[in-house]
C-alpha positions in Angstrom: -9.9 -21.4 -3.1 -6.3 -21.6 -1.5 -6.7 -20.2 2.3 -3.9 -17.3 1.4 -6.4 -16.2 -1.7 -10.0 -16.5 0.8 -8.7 -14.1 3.4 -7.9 -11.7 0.8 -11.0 -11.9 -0.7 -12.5 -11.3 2.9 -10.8 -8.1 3.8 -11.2 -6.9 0.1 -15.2 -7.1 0.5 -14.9 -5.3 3.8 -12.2 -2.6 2.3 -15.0 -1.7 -0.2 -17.6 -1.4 2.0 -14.9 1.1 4.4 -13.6 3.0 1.0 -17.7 3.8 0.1 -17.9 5.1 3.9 -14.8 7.4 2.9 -15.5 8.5 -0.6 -19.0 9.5 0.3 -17.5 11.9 3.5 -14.7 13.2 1.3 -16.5 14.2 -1.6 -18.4 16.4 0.6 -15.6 18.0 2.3 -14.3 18.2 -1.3 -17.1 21.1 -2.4 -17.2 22.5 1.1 -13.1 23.4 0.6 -13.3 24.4 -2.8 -16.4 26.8 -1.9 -14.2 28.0 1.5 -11.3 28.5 -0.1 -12.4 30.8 -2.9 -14.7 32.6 -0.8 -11.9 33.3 2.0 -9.1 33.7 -1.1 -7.0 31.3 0.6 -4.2 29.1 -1.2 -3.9 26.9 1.9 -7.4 26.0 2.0 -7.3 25.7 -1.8 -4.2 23.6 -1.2 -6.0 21.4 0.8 -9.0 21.5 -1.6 -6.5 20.5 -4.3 -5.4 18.0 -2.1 -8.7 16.4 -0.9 -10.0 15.7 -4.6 -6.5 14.0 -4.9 -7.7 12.1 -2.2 -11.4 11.5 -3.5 -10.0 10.2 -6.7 -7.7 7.9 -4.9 -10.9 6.6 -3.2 -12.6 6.2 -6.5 -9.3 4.1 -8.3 -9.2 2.5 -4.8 -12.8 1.4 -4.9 -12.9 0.1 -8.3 -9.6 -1.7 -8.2 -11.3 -3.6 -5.3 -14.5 -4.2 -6.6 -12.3 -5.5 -10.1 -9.4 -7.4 -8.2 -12.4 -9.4 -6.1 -13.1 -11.2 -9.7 -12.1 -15.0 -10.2 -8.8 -16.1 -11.9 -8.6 -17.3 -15.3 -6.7 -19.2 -17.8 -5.5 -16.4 -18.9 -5.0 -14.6 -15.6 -4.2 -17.6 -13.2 -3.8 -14.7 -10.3 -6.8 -13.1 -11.1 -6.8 -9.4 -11.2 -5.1 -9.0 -8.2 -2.7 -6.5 -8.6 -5.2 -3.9 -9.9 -5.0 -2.5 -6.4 -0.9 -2.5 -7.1 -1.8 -0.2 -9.9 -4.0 1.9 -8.2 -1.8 2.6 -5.4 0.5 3.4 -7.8 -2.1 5.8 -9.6 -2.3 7.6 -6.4 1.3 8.2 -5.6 2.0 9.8 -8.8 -1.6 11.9 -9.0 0.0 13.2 -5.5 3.1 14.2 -7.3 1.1 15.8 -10.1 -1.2 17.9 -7.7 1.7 19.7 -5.6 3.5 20.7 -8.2 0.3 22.9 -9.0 -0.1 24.0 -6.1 4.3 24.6 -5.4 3.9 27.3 -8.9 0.9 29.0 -7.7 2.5 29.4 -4.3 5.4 30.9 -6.1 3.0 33.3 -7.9 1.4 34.6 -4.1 4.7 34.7 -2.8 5.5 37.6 -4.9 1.7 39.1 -4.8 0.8 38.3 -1.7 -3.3 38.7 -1.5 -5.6 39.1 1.4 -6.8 36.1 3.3 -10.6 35.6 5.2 -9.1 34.0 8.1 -12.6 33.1 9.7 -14.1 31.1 6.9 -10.6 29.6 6.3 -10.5 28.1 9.9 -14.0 27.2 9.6 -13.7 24.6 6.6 -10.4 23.6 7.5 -11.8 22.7 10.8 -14.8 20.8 9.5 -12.0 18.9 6.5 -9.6 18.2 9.4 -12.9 16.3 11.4 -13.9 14.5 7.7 -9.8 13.2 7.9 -10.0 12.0 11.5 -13.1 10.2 11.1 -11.9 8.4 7.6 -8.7 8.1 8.9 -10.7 5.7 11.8 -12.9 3.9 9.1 -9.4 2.6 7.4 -7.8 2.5 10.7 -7.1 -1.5 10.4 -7.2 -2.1 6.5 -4.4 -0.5 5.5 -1.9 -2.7 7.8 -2.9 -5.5 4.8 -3.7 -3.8 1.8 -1.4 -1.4 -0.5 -4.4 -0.5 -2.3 -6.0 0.6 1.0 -2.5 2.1 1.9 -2.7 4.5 -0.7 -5.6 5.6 0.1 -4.5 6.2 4.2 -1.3 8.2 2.9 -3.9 10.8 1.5 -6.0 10.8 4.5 -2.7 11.5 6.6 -1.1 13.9 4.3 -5.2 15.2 4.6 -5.0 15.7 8.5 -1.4 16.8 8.4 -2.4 19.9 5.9 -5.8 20.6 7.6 -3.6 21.1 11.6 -1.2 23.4 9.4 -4.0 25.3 7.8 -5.5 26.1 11.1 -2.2 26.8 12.9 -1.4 28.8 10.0 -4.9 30.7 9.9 -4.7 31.6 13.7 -1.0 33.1 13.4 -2.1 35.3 10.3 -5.1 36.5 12.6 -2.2 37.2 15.5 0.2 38.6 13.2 -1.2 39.6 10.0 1.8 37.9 7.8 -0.5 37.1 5.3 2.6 35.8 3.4 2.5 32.7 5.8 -0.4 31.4 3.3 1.4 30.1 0.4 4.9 29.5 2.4 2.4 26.7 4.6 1.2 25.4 1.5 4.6 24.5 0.2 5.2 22.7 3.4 2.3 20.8 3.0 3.7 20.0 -0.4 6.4 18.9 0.6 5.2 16.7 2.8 2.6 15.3 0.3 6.0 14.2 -2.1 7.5 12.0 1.0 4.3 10.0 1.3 4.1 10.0 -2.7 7.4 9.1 -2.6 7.2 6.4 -0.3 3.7 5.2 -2.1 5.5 5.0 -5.7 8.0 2.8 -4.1 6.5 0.2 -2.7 4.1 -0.1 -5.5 7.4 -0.1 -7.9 8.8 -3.0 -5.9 5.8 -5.0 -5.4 5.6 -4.5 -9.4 9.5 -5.4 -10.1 8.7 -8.7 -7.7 11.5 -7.5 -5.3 11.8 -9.0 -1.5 9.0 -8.1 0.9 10.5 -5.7 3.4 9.7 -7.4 5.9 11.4 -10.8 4.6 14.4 -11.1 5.6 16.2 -13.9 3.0 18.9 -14.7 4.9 16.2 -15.2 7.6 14.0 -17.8 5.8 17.0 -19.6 3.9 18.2 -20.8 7.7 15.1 -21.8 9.0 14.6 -23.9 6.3 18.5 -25.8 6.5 17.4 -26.6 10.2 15.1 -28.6 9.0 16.3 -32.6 9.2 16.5 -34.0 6.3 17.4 -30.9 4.1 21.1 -30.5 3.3 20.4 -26.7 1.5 18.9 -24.3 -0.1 19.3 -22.7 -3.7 17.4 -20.6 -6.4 15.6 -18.9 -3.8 12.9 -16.2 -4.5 10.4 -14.1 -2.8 7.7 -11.8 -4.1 4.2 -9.9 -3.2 1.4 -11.4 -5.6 -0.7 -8.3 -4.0 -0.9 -6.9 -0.6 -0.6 -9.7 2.2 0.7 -12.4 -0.2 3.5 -13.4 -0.1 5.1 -15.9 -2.9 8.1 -18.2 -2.6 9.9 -20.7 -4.5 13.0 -22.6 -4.1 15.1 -25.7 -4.9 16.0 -27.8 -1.2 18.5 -30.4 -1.7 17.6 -33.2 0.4 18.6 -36.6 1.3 15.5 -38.3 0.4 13.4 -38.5 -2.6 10.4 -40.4 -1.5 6.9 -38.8 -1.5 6.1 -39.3 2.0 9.5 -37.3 3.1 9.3 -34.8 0.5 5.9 -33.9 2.1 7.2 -34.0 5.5 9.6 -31.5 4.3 7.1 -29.4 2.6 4.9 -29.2 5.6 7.4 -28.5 7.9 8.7 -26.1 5.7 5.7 -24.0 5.1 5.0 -23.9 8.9 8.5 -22.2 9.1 7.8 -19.9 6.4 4.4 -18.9 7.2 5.6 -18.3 11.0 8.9 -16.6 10.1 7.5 -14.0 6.9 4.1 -14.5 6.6 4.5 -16.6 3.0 1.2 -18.3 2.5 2.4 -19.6 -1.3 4.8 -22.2 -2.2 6.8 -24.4 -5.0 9.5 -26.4 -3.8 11.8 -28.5 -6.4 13.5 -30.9 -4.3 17.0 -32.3 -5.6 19.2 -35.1 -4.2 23.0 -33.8 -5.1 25.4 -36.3 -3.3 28.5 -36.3 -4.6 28.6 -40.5 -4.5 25.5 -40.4 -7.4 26.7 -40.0 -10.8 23.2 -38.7 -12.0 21.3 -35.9 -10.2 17.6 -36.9 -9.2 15.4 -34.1 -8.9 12.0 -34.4 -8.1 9.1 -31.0 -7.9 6.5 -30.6 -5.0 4.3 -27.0 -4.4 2.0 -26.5 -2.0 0.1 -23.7 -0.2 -0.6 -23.8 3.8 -0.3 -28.0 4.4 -1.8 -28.3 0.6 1.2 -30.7 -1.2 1.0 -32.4 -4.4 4.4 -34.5 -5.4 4.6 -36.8 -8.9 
């Protein structure tokens, strides 16, 4: 197993042991949210309910994409199923989408009927689903630095603890004022809200999907550290792309001054140090071509490696 492809296999066994912590506290929050919030006829709380089984299902489609990406590649599959958890995430960010736009119409409907709110019960649960967000939100605290999958499951938690603090501010001013249209015009700011994260969610999942640049690769970057190198005259054919969270892929075409096998894999080591200090690419395939203008034939030879691994014909 490549080094790149271990380490993700060791945060993904401890993601699923953190997203069975969080699925177990949310789904109890869950029913205690739905039970508050039709008890206490309030759209916030219901909002948030709505919201927090958005969030539990995330957990579920995060969990199994985990436990499914963790199996070995194939023939078939040569990256195994690794961007499951690129699918999930992007399951979430559009369930998110799906869910406020429920909750923007019924909003809509109290807006013009307002109806009476049990402000004690409705701080009570909110309280106790704003506690269950903080404490998940700590569980995934490091994991989703490293893992879209993961990501999209944080998003919900902090959308989650965003709509829980406006809940309770919103529950205290209806106590202090008696506005009781305040209800549904907070739950369409929690809603909208919940479509920036979405937002956000879809597009990185999009990208990572369409094999675009890393965001945090800069080309321009990577394509001069490797023309410092001695011995490499420049770089062409360049691309860069996530395989899955963490892992990042390049390839390339170097035009060099040497063909031998022992430069070439000077090159490609020195290379992949740059790359792997500079953006954090762990996965490699060079193709390196001699193009002097004095040869009347081009000789191209291929060399790929991953972290110091090189193999040249």
């Amino acid at each position: 197993m490549e080094p790149s492809f271990a380490l993700k296999h060791v945060h993904r066994v401890d993601n699923r042991r953190k997203l069975a912590w969080a699925a177990a506290l949310t789904a109890a929050t869950f029913v205690a949210e739905v039970t508050g919030g039709l008890l206490t006829n309030s759209l916030a709380l219901l909002s948030d309910a709505g919201h927090m089984f958005t969030h539990l299902l995330a957990l579920g489609v995060a969990l199994l994409a985990a436990v499914f990406a963790g199996r070995p590649a194939t023939e078939r599959r040569t990256y195994g199923l690794n961007r499951l958890e690129i699918l999930a995430a992007l399951f979430n960010g559009a369930s998110l989408l799906v869910i406020t736009g429920g909750i923007i119409y019924e909003a809509y409907e109290r807006l013009s009927q307002p109806e009476p709110v049990r402000i004690g019960a409705m701080l009570a649960v909110a309280t106790l689903g704003l506690a269950v967000n903080l404490l998940c939100a700590y569980i995934l605290r490091d994991s989703h630095h490293h893992d879209i999958n993961v990501r999209g499951v944080f998003v919900h938690l902090l959308t989650d603890t965003f709509s829980s603090v406006v809940v309770i501010a919103g529950g205290v001013a209806i106590a202090l004022t008696g506005f009781e249209l305040l209800d549904p015009i907070l739950s369409v700011v929690i809603c909208l809200v919940i479509l920036y994260w979405a937002y956000r969610l879809i597009q990185d999942s999009v990208d990572i999907l369409l094999e675009a640049t890393p965001r945090d690769v800069n080309v321009q970057d990577v394509i001069e550290g490797l023309r410092q190198i001695p011995g490499i005259r420049d770089v062409h054919h360049l691309h860069v792309w996530t395989i899955t969270s963490g892992m990042y892929a390049l390839s390339a075409h170097l035009d060099v001054d040497d063909l031998r096998v022992s430069e070439t894999e000077r090159l490609a080591r020195e290379a992949e140090k740059i790359l792997h200090d500079r953006a954090r690419i762990s996965h490699t395939t060079f193709q390196f071509e001699c193009q002097r203008a004095e040869h009347a034939l081009t000789q191209v030879g291929v060399c790929s490696g991953s972290n110091g691994s090189v193999s040249c014909p």
